[in-house]
N, CA, C and O atoms as a MOPAC input file, in Angstrom:
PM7 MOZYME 1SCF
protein

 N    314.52700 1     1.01200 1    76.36100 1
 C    315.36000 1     1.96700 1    75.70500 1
 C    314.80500 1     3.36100 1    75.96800 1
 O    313.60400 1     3.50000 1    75.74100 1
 N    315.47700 1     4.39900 1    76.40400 1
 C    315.48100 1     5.51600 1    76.55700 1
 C    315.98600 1     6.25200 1    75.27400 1
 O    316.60200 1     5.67400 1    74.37900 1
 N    315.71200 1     7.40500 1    75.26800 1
 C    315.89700 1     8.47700 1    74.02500 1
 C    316.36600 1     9.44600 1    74.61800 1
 O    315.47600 1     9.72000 1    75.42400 1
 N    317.11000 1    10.09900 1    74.75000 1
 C    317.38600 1    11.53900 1    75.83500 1
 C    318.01900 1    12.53300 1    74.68300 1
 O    318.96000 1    12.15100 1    73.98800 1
 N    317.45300 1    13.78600 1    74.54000 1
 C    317.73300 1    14.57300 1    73.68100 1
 C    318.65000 1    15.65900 1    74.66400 1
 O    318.30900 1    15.63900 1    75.84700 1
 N    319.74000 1    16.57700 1    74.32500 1
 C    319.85300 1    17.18900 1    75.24200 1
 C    321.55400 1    17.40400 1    75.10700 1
 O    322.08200 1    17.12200 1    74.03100 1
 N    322.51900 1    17.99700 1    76.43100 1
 C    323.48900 1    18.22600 1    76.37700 1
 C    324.80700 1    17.15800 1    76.79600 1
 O    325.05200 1    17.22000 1    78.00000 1
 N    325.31600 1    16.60500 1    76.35500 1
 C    326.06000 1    15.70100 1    76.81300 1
 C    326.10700 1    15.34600 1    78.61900 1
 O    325.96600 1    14.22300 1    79.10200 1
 N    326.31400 1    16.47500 1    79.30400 1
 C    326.54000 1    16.22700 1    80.52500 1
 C    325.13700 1    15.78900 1    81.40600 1
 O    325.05100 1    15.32200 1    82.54200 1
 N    323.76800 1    16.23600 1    80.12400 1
 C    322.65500 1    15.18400 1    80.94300 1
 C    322.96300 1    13.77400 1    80.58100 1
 O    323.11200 1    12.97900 1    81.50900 1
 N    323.06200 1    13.41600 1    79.51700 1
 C    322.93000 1    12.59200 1    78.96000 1
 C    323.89600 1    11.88900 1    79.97200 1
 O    323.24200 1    10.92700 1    80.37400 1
 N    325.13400 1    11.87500 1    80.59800 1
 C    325.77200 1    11.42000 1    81.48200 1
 C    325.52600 1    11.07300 1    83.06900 1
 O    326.01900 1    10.20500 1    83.79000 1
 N    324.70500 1    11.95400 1    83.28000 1
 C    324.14800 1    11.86400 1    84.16500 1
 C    322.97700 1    10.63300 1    84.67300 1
 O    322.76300 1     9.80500 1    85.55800 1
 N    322.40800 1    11.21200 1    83.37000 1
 C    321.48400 1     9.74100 1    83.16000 1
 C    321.61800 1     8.75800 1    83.07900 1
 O    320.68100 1     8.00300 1    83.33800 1
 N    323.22000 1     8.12700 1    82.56200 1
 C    323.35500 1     7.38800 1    82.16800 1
 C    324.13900 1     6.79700 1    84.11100 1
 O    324.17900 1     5.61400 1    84.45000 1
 N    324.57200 1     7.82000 1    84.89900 1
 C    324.89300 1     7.00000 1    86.02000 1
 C    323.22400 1     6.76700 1    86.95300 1
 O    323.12000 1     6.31000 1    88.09100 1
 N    322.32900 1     7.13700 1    86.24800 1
 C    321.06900 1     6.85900 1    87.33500 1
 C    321.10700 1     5.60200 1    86.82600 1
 O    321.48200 1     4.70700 1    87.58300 1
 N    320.70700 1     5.25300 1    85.35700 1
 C    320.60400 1     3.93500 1    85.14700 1
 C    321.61100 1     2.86300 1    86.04800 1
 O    321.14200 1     1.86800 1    86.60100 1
 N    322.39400 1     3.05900 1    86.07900 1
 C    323.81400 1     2.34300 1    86.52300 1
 C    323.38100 1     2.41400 1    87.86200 1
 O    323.17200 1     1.26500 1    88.25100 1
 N    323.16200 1     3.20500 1    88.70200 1
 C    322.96200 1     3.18600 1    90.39300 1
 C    321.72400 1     2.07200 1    90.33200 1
 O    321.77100 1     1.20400 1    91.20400 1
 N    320.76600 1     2.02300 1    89.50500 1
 C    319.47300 1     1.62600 1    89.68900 1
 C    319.35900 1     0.32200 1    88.98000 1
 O    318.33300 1    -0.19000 1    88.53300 1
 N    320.49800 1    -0.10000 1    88.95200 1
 C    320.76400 1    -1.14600 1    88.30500 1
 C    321.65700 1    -2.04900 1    89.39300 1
 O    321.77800 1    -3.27400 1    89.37100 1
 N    322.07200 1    -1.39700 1    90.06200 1
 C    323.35700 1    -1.72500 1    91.13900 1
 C    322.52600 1    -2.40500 1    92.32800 1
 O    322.78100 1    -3.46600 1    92.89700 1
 N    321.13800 1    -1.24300 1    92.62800 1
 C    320.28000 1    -1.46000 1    93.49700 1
 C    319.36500 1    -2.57100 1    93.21000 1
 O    318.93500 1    -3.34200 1    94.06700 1
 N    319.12100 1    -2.60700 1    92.09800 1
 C    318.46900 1    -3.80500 1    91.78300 1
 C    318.74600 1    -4.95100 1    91.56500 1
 O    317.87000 1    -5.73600 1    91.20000 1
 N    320.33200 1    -5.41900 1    91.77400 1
 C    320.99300 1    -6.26700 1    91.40200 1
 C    321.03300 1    -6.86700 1    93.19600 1
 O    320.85900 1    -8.05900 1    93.45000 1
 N    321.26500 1    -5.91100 1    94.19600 1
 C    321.08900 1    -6.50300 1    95.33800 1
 C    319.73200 1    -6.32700 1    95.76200 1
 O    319.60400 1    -6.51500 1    96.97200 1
 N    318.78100 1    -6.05600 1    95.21600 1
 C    317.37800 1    -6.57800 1    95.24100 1
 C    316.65200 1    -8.22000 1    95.03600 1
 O    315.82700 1    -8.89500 1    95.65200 1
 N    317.38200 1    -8.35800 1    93.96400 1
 C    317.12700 1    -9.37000 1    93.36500 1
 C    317.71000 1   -10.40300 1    94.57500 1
 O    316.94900 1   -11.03500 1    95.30900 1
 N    319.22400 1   -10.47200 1    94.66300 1
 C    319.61300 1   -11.41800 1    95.48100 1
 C    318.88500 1   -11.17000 1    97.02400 1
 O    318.87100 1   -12.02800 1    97.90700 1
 N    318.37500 1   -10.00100 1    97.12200 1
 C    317.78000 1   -10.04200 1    98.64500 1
 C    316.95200 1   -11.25200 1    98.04500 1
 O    317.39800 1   -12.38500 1    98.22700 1
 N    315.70100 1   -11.06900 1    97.29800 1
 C    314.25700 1   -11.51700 1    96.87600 1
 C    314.70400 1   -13.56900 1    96.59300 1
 O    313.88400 1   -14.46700 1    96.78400 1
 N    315.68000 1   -13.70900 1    96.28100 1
 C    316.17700 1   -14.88600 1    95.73000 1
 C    316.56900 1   -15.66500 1    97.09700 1
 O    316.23400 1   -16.85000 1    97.11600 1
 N    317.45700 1   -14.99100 1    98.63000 1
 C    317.59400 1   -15.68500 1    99.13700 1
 C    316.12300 1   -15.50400 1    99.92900 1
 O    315.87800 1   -16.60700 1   100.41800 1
 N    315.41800 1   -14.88900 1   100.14300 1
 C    314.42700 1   -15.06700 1   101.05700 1
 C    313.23600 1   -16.02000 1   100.59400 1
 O    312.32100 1   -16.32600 1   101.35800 1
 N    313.33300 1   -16.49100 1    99.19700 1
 C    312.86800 1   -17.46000 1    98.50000 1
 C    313.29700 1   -18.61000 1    99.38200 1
 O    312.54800 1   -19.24700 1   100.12300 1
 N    314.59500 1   -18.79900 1    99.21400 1
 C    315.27200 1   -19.99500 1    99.41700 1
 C    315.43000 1   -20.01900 1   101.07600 1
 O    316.01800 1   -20.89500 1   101.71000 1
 N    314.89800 1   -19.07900 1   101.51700 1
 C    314.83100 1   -19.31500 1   103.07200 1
 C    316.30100 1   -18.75000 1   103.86500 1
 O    316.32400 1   -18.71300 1   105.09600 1
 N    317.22000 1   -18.42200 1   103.24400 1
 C    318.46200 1   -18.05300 1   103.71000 1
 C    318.67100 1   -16.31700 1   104.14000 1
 O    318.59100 1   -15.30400 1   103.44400 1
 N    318.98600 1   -16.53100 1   105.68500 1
 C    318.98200 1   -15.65500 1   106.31200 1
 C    320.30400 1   -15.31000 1   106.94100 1
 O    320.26700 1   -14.66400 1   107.98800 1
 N    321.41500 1   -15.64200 1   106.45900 1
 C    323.08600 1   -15.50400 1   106.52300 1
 C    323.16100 1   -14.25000 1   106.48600 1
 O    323.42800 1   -13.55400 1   107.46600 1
 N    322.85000 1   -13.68300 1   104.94200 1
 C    323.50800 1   -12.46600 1   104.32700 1
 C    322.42300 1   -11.47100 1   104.63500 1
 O    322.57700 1   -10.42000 1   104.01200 1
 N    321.54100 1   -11.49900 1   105.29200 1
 C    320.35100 1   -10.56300 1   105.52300 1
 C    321.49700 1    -9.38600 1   106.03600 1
 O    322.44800 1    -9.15900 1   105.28800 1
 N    321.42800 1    -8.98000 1   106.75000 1
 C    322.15600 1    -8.09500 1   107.47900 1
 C    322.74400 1    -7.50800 1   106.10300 1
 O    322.26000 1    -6.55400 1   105.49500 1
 N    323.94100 1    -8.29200 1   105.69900 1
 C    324.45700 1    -7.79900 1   104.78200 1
 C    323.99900 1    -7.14800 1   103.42700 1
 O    324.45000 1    -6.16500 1   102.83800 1
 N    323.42000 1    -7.62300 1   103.25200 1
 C    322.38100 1    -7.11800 1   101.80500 1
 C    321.69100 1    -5.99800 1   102.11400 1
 O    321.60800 1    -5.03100 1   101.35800 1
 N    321.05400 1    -6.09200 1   103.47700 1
 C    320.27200 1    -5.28400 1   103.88500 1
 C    321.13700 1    -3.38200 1   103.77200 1
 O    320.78400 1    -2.30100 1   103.30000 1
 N    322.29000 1    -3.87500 1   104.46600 1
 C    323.11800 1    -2.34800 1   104.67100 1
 C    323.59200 1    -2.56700 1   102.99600 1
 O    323.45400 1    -1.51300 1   102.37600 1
 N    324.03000 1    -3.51900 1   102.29100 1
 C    324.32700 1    -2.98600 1   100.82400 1
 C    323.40000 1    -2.08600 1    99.75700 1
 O    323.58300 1    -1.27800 1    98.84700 1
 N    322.30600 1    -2.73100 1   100.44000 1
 C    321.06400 1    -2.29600 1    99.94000 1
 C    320.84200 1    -0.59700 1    99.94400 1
 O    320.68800 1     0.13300 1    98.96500 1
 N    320.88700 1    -0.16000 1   101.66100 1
 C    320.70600 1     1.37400 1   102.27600 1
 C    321.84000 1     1.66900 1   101.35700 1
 O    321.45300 1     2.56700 1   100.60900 1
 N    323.23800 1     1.27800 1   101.02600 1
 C    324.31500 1     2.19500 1   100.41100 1
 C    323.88600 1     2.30900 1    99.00000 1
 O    324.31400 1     3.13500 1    98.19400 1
 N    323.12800 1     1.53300 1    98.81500 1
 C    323.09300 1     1.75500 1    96.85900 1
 C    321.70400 1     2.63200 1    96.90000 1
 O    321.44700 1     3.47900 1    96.04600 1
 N    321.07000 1     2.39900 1    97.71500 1
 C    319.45500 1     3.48000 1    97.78000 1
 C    320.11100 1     4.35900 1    97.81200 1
 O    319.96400 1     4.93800 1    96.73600 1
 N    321.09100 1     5.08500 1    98.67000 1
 C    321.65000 1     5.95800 1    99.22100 1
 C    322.34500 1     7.06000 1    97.72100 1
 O    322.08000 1     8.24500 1    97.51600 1
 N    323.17100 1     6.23400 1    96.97100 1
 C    323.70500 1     6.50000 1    95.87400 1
 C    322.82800 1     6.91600 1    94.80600 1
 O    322.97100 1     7.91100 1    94.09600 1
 N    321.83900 1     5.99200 1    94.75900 1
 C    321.04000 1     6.29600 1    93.42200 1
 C    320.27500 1     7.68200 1    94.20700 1
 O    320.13700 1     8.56100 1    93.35600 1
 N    319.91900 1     7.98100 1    95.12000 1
 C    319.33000 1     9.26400 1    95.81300 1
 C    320.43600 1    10.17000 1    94.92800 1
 O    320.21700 1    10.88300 1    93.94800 1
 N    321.10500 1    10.02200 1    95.29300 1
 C    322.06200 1    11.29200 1    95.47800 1
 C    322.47000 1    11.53100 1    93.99100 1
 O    323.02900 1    12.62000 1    93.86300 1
 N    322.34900 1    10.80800 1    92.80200 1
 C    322.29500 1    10.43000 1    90.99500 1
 C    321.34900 1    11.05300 1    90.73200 1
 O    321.56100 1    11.96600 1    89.93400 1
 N    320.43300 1    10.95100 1    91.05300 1
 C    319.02700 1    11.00500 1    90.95500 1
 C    318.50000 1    13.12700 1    91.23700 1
 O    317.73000 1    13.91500 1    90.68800 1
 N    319.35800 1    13.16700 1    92.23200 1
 C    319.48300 1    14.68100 1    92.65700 1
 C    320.21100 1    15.34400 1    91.67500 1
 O    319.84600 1    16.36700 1    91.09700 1
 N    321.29600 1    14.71000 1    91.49300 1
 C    321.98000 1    15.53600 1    90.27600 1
 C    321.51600 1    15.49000 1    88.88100 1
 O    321.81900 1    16.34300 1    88.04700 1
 N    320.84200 1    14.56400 1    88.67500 1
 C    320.11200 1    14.08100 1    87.11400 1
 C    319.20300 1    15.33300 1    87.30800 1
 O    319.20400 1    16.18500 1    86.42000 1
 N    318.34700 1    15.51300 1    88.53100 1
 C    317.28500 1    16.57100 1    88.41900 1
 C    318.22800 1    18.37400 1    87.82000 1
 O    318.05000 1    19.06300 1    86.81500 1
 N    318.97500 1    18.50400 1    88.75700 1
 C    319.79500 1    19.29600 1    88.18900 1
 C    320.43700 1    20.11700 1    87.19700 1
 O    320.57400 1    21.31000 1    86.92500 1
 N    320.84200 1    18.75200 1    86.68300 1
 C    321.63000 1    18.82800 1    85.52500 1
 C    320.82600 1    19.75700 1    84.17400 1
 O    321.54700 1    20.46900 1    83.47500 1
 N    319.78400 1    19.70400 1    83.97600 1
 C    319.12300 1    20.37900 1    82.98600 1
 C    319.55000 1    21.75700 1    83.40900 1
 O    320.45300 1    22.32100 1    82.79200 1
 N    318.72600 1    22.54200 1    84.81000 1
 C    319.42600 1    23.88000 1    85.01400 1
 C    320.90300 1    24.64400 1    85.26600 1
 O    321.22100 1    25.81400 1    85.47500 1
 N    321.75100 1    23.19000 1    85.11800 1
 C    322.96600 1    23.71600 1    84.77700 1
 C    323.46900 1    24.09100 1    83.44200 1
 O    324.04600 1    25.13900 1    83.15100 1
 N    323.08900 1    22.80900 1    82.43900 1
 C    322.66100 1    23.13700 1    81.30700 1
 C    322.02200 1    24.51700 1    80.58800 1
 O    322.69400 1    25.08200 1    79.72500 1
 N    321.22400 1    24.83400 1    80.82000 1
 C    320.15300 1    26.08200 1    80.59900 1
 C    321.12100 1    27.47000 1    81.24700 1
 O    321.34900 1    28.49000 1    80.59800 1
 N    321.52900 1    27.24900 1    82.45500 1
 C    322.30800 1    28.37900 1    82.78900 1
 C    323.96500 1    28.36600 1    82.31700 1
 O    324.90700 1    28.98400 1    82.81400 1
 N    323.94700 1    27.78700 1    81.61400 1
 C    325.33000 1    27.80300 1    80.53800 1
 C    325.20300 1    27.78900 1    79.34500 1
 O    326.22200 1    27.98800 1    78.68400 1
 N    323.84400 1    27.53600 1    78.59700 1
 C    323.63300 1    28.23200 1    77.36600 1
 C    323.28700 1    30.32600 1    77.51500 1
 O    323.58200 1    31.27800 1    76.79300 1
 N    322.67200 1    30.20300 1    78.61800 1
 C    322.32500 1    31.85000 1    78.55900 1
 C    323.61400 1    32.81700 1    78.64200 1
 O    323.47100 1    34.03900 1    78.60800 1

């Protein structure tokens, strides 16, 4: 559990990092699960699902940093 004090539009923000990093970790897991089980079908595939959700949470993650000095420069 997180606590985030602050202006709604961080708080939104944050709330899509969780969600990207959750997305990414969800095809983490199934990478980690088939390479358990020895299955090398969906490699490829997981692999590029994988780069698109890294890719996403990057780019969440940039705006989460953000978001505070947008904040701050719209209270002044």
């Amino acid at each position: 559990m997180v606590v985030l004090e602050g202006p709604a539009s961080v708080a939104a923000v944050a709330e899509r990092v969780a969600n990207a990093s959750a997305d990414l970790s969800y095809v983490m897991r199934g990478m980690a699960e088939d390479a358990r089980a020895g299955e090398t079908a969906r490699k490829a595939e997981h692999a590029a699902l994988a780069a698109e959700r890294e890719q996403a949470l990057y780019e969440v993650v940039r705006e989460f940093r953000l978001a505070p000095r947008a904040a701050i420069g719209q209270a002044v």
